[in-house]
C-alpha positions as CSV (number, residue, x, y, z in Angstrom):
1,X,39.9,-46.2,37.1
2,X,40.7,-43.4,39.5
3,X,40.5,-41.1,36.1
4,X,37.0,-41.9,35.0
5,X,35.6,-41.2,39.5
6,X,37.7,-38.1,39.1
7,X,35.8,-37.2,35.7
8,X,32.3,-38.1,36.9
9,X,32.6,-36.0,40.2
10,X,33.8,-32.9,38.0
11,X,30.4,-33.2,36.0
12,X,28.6,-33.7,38.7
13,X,30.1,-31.1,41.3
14,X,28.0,-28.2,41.6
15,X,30.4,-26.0,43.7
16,X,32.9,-25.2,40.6
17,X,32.3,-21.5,39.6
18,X,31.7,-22.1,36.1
19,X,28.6,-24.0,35.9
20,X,26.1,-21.4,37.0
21,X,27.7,-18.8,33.8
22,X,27.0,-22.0,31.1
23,X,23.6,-23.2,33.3
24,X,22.4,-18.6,32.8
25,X,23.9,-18.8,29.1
26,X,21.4,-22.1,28.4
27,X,18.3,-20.3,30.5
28,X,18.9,-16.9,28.1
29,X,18.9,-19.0,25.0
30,X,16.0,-21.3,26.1
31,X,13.8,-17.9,27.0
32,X,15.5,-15.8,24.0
33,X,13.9,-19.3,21.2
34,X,11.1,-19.7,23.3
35,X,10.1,-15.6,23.1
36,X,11.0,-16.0,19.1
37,X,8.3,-18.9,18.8
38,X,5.6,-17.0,20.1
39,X,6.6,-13.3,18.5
40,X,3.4,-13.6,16.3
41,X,0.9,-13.2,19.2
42,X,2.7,-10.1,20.7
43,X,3.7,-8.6,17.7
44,X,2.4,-7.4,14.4
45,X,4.5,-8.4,11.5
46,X,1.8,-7.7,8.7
47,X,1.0,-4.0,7.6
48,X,-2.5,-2.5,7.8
49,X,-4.6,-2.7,4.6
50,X,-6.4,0.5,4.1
51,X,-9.5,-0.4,2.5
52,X,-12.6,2.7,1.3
53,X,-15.8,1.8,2.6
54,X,-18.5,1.3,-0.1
55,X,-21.9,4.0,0.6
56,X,-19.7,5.8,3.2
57,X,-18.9,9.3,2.1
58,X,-15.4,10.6,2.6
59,X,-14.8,14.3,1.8
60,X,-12.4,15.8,-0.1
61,X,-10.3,19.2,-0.2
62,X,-11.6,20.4,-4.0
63,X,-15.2,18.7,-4.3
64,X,-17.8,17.8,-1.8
65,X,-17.7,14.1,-1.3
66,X,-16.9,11.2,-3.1
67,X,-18.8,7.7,-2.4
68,X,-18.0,4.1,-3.6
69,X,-21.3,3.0,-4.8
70,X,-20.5,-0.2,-5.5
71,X,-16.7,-2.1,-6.4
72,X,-16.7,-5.4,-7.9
73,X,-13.3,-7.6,-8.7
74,X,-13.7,-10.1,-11.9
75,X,-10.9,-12.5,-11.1
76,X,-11.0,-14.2,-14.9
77,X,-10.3,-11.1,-16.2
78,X,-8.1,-9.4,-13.7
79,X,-9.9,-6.2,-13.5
80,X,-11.5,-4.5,-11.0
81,X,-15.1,-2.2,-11.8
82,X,-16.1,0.6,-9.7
83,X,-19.1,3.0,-9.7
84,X,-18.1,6.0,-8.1
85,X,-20.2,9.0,-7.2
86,X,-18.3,12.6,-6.9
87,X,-20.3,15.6,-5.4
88,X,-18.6,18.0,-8.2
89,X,-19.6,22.0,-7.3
90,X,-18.7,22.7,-10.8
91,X,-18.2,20.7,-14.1
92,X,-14.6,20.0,-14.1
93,X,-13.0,16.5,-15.7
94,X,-11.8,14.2,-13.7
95,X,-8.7,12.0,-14.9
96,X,-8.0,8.3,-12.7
97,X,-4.6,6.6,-12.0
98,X,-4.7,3.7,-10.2
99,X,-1.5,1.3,-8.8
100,X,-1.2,-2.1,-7.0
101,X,0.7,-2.7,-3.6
102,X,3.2,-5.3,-5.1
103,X,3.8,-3.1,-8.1
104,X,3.8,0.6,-6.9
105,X,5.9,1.9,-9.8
106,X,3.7,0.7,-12.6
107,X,0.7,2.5,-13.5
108,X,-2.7,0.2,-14.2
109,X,-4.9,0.9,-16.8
110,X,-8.2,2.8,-16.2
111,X,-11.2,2.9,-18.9
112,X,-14.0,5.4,-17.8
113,X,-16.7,3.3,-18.9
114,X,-19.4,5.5,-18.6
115,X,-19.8,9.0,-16.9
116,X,-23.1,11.0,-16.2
117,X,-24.4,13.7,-13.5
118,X,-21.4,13.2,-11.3
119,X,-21.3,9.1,-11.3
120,X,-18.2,7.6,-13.3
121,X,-18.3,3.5,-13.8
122,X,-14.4,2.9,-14.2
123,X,-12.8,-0.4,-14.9
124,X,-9.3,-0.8,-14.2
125,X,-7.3,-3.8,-15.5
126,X,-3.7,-5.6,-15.7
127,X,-4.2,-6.5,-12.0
128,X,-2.2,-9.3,-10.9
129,X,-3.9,-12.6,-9.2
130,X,-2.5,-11.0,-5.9
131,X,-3.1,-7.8,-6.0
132,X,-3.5,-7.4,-2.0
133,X,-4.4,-3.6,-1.7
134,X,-4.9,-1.6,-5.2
135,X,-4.6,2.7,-4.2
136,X,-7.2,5.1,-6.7
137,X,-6.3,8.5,-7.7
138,X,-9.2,11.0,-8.9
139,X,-7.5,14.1,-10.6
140,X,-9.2,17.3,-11.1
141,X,-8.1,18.3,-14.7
142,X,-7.9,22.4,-15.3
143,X,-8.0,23.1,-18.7
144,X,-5.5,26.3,-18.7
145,X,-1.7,25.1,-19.0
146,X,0.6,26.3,-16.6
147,X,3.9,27.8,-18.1
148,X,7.0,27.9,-16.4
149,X,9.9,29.0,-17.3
150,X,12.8,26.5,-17.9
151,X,16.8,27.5,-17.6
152,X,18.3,25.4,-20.5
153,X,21.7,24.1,-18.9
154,X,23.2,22.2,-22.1
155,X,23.8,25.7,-24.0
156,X,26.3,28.4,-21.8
157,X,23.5,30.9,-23.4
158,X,21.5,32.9,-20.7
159,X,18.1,32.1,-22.9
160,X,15.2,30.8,-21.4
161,X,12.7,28.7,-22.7
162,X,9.3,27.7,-21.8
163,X,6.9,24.7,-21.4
164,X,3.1,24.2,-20.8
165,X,2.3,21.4,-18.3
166,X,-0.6,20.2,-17.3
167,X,-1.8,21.4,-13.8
168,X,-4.0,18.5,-12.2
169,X,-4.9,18.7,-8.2
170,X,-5.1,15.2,-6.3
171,X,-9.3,15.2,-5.6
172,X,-8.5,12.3,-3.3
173,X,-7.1,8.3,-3.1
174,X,-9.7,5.5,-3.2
175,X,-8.5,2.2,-1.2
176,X,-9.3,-1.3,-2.0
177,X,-8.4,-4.7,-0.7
178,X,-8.4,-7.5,-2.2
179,X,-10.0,-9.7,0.9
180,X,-12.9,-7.1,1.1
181,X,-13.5,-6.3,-2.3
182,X,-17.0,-8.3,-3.8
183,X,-15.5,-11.1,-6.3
184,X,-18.3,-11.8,-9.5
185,X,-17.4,-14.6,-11.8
């Protein structure tokens, strides 16, 4: 009997130097779950989706402008259509290349469907269901071939050899989202 009064005034007893360490450790975790539960109103967890503007005009470094006339996504067939108007100062041909945000190393697709006086309809396909945020490269294509010189490392001759490579300069990147972009079915 005298154990359990002893035990039941040492839970009780407020004047032992240990509770206020284990009474600061509970407060810190209490305040530490608490800030955790409500990290989503104070804090941004989801990345900014970049996403071109259809009839606005965005300039470029080699052409004038290029506009999004219009962009539509066709969700049976996984493709997205866009009419695209490029201010060329000269008649240079353009070459696409267009990738997804969940599959940045593959490269989509892209059928010029029709072309005329500096408008391009393009469709690009193979998008996935969730394609989130899809990124469009327009390529100006020179038609000379650069050549460079090449050092050819698997011989221990000093000969050279050359190759032609294509020169093309980034016109500038279309964005789309997926949540913006006009779905037709």
């Amino acid at each position: 009997m005298a154990f359990k009064k002893q035990l039941e005034d040492y839970r009780f007893n407020l004047s032992h130097n240990r509770t206020w360490k284990y009474t600061a450790m509970l407060i810190f975790f209490f305040i530490g779950f608490l800030s955790l539960l409500t990290s989503e109103f104070y804090l941004q967890t989801e990345d900014p989706l970049y996403h071109t503007k259809t009839y606005e005009a965005v300039s470029s470094n080699i052409t004038g402008t290029v506009t999004i006339e219009k962009r539509v996504y066709h969700p049976a067939s996984h493709s997205l259509d866009m009419v695209i108007k490029l201010d060329q100062t000269d008649e240079e041909k353009v070459s696409f290349l267009a990738q997804e945000k969940p599959n940045p190393s593959m490269k989509l697709p892209v059928h010029l469907l029709y072309e005329d006086d500096g408008y391009y309809v393009v469709r690009i396909s193979d998008l996935s269901p969730n394609w989130e945020a899809l990124a469009f490269d327009l390529y100006q294509e020179n038609d000379e071939k650069e050549t460079v010189n090449v050092e050819d490392v698997t011989n221990d001759s000093d000969t050279d050899s050359t190759e032609e490579i294509d020169a093309h300069a980034l016109i500038i990147t279309l964005y789309s989202d997926q949540q913006k972009t006009k779905n037709e079915k």
